[in-house]
C-alpha positions as CSV (number, residue, x, y, z in Angstrom):
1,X,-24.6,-0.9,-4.6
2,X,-22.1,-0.6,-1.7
3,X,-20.5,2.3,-1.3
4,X,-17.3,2.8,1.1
5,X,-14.5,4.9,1.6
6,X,-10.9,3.8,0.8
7,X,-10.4,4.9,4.9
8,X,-12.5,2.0,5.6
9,X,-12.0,-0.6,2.6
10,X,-8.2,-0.8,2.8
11,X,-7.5,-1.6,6.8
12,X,-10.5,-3.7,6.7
13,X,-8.5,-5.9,3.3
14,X,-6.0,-5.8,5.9
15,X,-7.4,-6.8,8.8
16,X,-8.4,-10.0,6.1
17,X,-4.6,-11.4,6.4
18,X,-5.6,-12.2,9.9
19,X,-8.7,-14.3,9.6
20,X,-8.7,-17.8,9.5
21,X,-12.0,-17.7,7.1
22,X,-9.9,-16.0,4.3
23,X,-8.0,-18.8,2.2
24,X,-4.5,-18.8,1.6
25,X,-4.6,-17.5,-1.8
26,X,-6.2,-14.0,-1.5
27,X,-3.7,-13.7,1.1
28,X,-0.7,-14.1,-1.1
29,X,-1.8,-11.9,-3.2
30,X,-2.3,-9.2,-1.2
31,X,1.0,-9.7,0.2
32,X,2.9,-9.6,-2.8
33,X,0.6,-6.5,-3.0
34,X,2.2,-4.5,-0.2
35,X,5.9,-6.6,-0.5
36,X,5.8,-4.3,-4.4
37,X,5.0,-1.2,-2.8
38,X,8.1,-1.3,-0.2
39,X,10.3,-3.4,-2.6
40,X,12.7,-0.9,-4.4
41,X,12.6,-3.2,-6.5
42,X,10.0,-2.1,-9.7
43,X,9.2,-2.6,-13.0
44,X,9.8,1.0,-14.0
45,X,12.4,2.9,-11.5
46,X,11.2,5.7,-9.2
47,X,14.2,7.4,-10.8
48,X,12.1,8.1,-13.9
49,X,9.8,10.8,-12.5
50,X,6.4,10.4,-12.2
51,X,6.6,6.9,-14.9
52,X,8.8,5.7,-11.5
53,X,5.4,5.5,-9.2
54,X,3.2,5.2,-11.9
55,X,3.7,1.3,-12.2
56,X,2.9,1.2,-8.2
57,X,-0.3,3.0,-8.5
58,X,-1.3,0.5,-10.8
59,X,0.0,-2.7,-9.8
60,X,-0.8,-2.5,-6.0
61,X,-4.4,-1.6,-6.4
62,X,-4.9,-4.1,-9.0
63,X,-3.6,-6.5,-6.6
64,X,-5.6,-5.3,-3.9
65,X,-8.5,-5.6,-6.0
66,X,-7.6,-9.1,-7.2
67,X,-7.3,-10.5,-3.7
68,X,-10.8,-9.0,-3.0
69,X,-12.2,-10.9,-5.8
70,X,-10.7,-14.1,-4.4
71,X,-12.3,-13.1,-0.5
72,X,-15.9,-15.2,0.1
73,X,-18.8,-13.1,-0.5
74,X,-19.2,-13.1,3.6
75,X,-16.2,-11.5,4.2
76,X,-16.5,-9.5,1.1
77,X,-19.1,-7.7,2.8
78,X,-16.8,-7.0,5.9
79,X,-14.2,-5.7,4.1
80,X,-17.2,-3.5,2.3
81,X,-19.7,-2.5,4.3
82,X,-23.0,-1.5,2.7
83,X,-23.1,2.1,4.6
84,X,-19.7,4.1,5.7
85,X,-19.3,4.4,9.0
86,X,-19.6,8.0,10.2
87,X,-18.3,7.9,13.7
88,X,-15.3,8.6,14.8
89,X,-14.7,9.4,10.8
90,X,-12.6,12.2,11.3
91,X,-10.3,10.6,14.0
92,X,-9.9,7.7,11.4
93,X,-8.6,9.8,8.9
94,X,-6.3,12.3,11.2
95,X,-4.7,8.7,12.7
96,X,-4.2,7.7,8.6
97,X,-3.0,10.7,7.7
98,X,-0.4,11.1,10.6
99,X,0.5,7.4,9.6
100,X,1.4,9.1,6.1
101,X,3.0,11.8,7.5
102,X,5.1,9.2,9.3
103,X,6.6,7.5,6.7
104,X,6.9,10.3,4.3
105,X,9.7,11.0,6.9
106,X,11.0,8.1,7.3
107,X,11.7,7.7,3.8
108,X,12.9,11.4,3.4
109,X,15.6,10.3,6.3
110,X,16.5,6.8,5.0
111,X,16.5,8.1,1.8
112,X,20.4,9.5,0.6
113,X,19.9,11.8,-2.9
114,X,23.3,12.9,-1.8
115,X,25.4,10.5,-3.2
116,X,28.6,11.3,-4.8
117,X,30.6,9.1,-6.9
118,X,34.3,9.7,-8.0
119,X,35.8,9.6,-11.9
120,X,35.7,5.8,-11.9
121,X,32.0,5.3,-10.7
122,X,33.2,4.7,-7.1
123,X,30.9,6.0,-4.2
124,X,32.7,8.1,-2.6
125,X,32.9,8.3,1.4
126,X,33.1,12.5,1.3
């Protein structure tokens, strides 16, 4: 049974929207994978807290999964390997988590919750 980290599994299904092995299809998919998770666009509004994220936790990795499914079985076993790779393991995840860290803040910056709007539902410039 192959056993792998997210750390590794994930950039390596990345790394698939590159190759010129990997059909069009599972590429798509993945796509509209990642285009969902930075769309504001969702099924159920990150407004609603908690049921707002809830839809992207399940879509994208459903998605993720799904294009994984449509990979050949030779790159399947790129994306996951059959033993995790131990070295530099701990550099891989303080570069992953920095990445988070990075656009936490970005989206705590681009993001406005202090938006006032007048009596008649006008944003106003204050």
């Amino acid at each position: 049974m192959k056993t792998a980290s997210v750390w590794t599994i994930v950039p390596n299904l990345l790394r698939t929207l590159l190759r010129k092995d990997v059909a069009l299809k599972p590429k798509i998919i993945l796509l509209a994978g990642l285009l969902y998770l930075i769309s504001p666009i969702d099924f159920l509004p990150d407004a609603i807290i908690g049921l707002g994220w809830l839809d992207d936790l399940i879509i994208v990795p459903f998605l993720g999964w799904l294009s994984y499914r449509n990979l050949p079985q030779s790159v399947q076993n790129d994306v996951v390997p059959s033993a995790p790779d131990s070295k530099n393991k701990s550099l891989r995840i303080i570069v992953y988590l920095v990445a988070l860290v990075v656009v936490l803040c970005l989206v705590a910056i681009m993001g406005d919750t202090a938006i006032s709007f007048d009596d008649n539902g006008v944003r106003s410039t204050d």
